[in-house]
Structure formats: structure tokens, C-alpha cells
VOMAR-315934 format. One record per residue (C-alpha): x, y, z; residue in one letter. Coordinates in steps of 0.2 Angstrom, whole numbers, padded with zeros to 4 digits, always signed. Layout:
% VOMAR-315934
XYZA...
//
This chain:
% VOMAR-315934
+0037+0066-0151X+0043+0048-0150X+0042+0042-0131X+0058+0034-0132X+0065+0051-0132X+0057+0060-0120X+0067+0062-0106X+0061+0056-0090X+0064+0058-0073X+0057+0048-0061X+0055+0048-0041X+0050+0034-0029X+0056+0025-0015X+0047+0007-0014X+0047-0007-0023X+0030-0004-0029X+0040+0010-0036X+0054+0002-0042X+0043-0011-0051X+0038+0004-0065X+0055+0008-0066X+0061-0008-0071X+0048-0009-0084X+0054+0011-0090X+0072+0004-0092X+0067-0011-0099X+0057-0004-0111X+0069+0006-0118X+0063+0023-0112X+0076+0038-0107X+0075+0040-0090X+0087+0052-0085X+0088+0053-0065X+0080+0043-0051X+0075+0055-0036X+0072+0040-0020X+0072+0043-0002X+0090+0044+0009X+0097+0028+0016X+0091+0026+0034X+0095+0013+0047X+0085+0000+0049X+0083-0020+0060X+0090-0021+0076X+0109-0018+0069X+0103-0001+0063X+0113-0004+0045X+0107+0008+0032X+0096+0002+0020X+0094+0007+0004X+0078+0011-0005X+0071-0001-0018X+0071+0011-0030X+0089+0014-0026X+0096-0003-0026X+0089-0005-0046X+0095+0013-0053X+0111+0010-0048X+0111-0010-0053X+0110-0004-0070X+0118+0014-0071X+0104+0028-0068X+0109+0043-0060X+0101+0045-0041X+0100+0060-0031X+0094+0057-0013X+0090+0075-0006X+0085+0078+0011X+0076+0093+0008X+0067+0095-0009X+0070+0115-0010X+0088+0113-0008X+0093+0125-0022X+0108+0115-0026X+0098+0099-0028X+0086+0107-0040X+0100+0115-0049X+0106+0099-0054X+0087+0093-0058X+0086+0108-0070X+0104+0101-0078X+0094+0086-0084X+0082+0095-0095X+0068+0083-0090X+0053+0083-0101X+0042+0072-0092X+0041+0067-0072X+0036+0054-0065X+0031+0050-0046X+0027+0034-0039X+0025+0030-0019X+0036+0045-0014X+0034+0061-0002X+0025+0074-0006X+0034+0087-0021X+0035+0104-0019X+0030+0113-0034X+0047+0121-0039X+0048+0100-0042X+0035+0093-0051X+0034+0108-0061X+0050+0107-0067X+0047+0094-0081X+0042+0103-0098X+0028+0092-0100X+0023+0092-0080X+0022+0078-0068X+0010+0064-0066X+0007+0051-0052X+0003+0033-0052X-0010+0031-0036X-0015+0013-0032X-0035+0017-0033X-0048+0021-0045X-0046+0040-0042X-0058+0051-0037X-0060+0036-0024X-0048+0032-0012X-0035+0048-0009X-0023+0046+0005X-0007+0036+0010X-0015+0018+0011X-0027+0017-0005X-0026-0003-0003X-0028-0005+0014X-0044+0006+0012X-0051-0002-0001X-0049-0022+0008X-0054-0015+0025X-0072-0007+0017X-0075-0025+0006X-0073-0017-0012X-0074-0028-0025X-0066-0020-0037X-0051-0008-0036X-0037-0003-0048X-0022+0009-0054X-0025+0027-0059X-0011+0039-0066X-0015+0058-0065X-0006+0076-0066X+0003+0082-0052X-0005+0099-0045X-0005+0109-0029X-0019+0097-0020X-0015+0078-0013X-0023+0066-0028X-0033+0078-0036X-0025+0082-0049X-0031+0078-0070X-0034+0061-0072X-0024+0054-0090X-0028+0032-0086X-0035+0021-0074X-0036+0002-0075X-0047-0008-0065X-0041-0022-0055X-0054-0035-0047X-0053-0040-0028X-0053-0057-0022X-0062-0064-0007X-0044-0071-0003X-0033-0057-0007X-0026-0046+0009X-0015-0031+0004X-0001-0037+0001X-0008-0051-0011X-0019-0035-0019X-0004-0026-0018X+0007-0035-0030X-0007-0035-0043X-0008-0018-0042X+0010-0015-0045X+0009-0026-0063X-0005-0016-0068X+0002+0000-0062X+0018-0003-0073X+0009-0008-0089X-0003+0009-0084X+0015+0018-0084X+0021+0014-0101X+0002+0018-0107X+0001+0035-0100X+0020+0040-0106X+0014+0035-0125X-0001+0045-0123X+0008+0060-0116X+0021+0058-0130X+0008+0057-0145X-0003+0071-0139X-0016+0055-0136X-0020+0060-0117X-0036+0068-0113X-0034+0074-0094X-0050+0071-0082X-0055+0084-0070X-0058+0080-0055X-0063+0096-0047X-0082+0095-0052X-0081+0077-0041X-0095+0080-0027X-0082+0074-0011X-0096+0068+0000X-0097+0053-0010X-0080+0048-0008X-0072+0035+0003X-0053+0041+0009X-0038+0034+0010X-0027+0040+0026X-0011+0035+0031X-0014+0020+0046X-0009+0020+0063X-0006+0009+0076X-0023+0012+0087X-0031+0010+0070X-0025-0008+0069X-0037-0014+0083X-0049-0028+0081X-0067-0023+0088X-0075-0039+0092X-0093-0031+0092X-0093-0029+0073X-0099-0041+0062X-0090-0057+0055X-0089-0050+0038X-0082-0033+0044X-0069-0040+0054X-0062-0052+0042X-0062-0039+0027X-0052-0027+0041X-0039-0041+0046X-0037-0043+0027X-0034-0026+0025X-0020-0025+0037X-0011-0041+0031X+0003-0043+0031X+0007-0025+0036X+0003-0017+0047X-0006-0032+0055X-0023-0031+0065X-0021-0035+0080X-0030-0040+0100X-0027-0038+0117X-0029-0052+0130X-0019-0055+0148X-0009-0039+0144X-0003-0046+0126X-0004-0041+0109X-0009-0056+0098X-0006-0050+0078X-0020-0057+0065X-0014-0060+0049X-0029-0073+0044X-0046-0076+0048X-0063-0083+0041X-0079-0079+0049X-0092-0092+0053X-0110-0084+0053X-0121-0091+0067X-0137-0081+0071X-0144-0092+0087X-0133-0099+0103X-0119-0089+0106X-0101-0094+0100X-0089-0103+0106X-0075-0090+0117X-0058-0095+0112X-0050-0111+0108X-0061-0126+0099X-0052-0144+0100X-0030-0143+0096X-0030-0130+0083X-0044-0117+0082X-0043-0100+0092X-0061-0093+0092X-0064-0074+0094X-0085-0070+0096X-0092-0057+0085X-0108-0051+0083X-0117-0061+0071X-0105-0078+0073X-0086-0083+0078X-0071-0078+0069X-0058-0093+0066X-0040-0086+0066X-0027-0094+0055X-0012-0085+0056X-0005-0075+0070X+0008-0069+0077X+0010-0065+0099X+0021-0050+0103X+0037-0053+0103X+0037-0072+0092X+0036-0077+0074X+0021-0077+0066X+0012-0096+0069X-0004-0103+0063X-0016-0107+0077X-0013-0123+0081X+0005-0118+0085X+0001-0104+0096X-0009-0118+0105X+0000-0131+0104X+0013-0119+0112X+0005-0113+0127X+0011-0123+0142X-0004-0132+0150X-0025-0132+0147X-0025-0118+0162X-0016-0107+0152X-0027-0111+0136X-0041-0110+0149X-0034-0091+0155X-0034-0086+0138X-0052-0092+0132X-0058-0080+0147X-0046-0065+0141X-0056-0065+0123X-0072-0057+0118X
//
């Protein structure tokens, strides 16, 4: 079948989403409906924001549907209206099967990992926070288990010493878009030849769960290296993060100084260096952000504290 005539309805909410969806339209595939997320209040004046995936559907005419409930009969009705032969699903919620199976040709999924590796909500987090080197896109049939269904491409993407996950994520989202267009041509031609992943021994794999806020907490009794890939990992969102005096101080950016004898310095060094110890050396933070501010480099957070006794207070609040 020609993939320009399949037609294809696709569901997501972000902008990592609404990046493959540009490329669909602009490609000139048929993408008949856009399932995305409700509008939801958001900032301190609570005005509904719209989704990214939204905001592009309507901009060039796609039909959206915003269910709040993915079972509501009437919403699936209109679904089966569209005659979809192939879905796609890309940074969304997790489908029922009356949905993805609706497609003639199924449902697949574009996960930012090298599947088996890396199931879970926070794939690139994971990846930056446990100092892979190489990660990468991977688009897979939908079943009735979370990322485990048959694999049909994957493309690797290489991680950087300097990349934190929002760098990586933008990669990730290029790649994942070309990886789209790949996968629906092979689906249209009969060219995909599905993976399973069910003979995958799980023991060796690394997950990928959704991140909290206690997950965020820098332990300064790791080493350098740990700490730094962990702050990468978390930046720009959700941000690792310290306590001292009673304040949370956001790390954004770091780099980690080894020193095996003497111990390290414990908190400011000269104007504009904040020093955390850790176990193998001292960790230099670069970017940060104290509750309740903007986000500063070091030397304005110091320069911004009121007197040497506060700078003094602090170097004895840190590890």
C-alpha cells in the first residue's frame, strides 16, 4: 500500500510529540485525527494551556479530539468513524486496548530508548543519571504490557559528556521523527520485521520510572562522577536539588574535580565558586537556582548573599 494513503491517526501530547507530527504532515502523510491530552490550567493565573500537539493540529487543520476518559463509547465511536489504518502514539498516557487496537494495521509507539533497555516514563533521565554513552529512539507495537511490545526500528543516538536531558532530549526528538517516517514505510510496504522482546532475560535490564521529587536529592557521599551524571540527568527538569539552612538550592550544572588526598574545600572558593565535597573530590556548581528565585550561575548566587557571615553560614551548612 502506498504510505501516503494510509490513514493515520496519531495521539500525543508534548512537544517531543508534536515534533513527529509536524514531520507526518509535512511529509505529506494522511493523518486523519490527533488524540492529545485536555487543556488544563497552568502558571500562577491558572490559564488553560493547551497541549503542543494541540496547538500544531489545529494550526494546520487536523481533526483533535481531547477525551477525558479513553473508554467513553461516544469518543471511540467517532475514532471508529475515521477508519484509521495505522496508529500512532508518541509521549501519551497509557491506551486501553479497545484503542490501540482499533487501527487495522495496530499501533505502534515511539519510546526515547534503545528498547529492551530503559522501559518507564523517563527513559532519558535514566539513561544520563546511569553515564550511558550511547542511547537512541526505538518504535515498537503496541500490546497489553508497558514497552514490551515487537520492536519494528531503533536508531542509536550517542551521549555527550555535556549533554543533560534536555540537550539529549532534543536530539532524541530529530531522530525520533526521521525513525517515524521509517517505520510507517516499512509498515506500508510489508518491509517491517517485528522484534520480540519477550525472550529478553529482565534481569539485565536497567528501568526507566517515572521521577519524583525525593528522587531529585543530591547524596554528597557518592562519587564526583555519579553526582555530576545525576545533576545532568535532571537538568533542566526536574532539577536536582540540596538542602542547607532550611533551603533548597536547584543544581542545573556542575563538573566534578577528582582529588584523592586532603580533603576538599566545603563551600565557596574565592567570588564565584560554590564547592560541594564528594567522596573522591569536590563538585564545582555552575548553574543554580535557590527556592523561590531565577535560576543564576554561582557567582551570582554569591555575589548575592549579603555579607561574608552569610557565605561563612552557608560553607558550614554544605557537606
Amino acid at each position: 500500500m502506498d504510505s501516503k494513503e494510509l490513514r493515520i491517526l496519531f495521539l500525543g501530547t508534548p512537544e517531543f510529540a508534536a515534533h513527529s507530527l509536524r514531520a507526518l504532515v509535512g511529509g505529506g502523510y494522511n493523518v486523519v485525527g490527533v488524540v492529545t491530552a485536555p487543556d488544563k490550567p497552568a502558571g500562577r493565573g491558572l490559564r488553560m494551556q493547551q497541549s503542543a500537539v494541540k496547538v500544531y493540529a489545529e494550526s494546520v487543520g487536523l481533526r483533535v479530539f481531547q477525551p477525558e476518559r479513553l473508554r467513553d463509547e461516544e469518543f471511540l465511536e467517532e475514532l471508529r468513524k475515521l477508519n484509521p489504518d495505522l496508529g500512532i502514539v508518541i509521549a501519551f498516557r497509557m491506551l486501553p486496548e479497545v484503542v490501540w487496537s482499533l487501527p487495522r494495521l495496530g499501533t505502534f509507539n515511539l519510546h526515547a530508548s534503545l528498547l529492551p533497555q530503559y522501559r518507564g516514563a523517563a527513559p532519558i533521565n535514566w539513561a544520563i543519571i546511569n553515564g550511558e554513552k550511547v542511547t537512541g529512539v526505538t518504535t515498537f507495537m503496541l500490546n497489553s504490557e508497558i514497552d514490551k511490545g515487537d520492536i519494528l526500528g531503533r536508531m542509536e543516538v550517542a551521549i555527550s559528556p555535556e549533554d543533560n536531558a534536555g540537550t539529549l532530549h532534543d536530539r532524541l526528538m530529530d531522530v525520533g521523527a526521521e525513525l517515524v517516517l521509517r517505520t510507517v514505510e516499512n509498515v506500508a510496504g510489508g518491509d517491517a520485521v517485528p522484534i520480540v522482546q519477550s525472550d529478553i532475560d529482565e534481569a539485565d535490564l536497567r528501568p526507566a520510572p517515572k521521577i519524583f521529587k525525593d528522587d531529585c536529592q543530591v547524596d554528597w557521599t557518592w562519587n564526583g562522577q555519579r553526582i555530576v551524571d545525576f545533576i545532568r540527568g535532571l537538568s533542566p527538569y526536574p532539577g536536582a536539588y540540596t538542602e542547607f539552612n532550611g533551603t533548597t538550592l536547584k543544581i542545573f550544572d556542575a563538573h566534578w574535580t577528582p582529588q584523592e588526598s586532603s580533603t576538599p574545600p566545603r563551600g565557596g572558593r574565592g567570588e564565584s565558586i560554590l564547592d560541594f565535597s564528594c567522596a573522591d573530590g569536590f563538585i564545582a556548581v555552575k548553574k543554580l537556582q535557590p527556592a523561590g528565585k531565577k535560576i543564576m550561575t554561582a557567582k551570582e548566587f554569591i555575589n548575592g548573599l549579603k555579607n561574608n557571615s552569610q557565605l561563612s553560614t552557608l560553607n558550614s551548612q554544605l557537606p
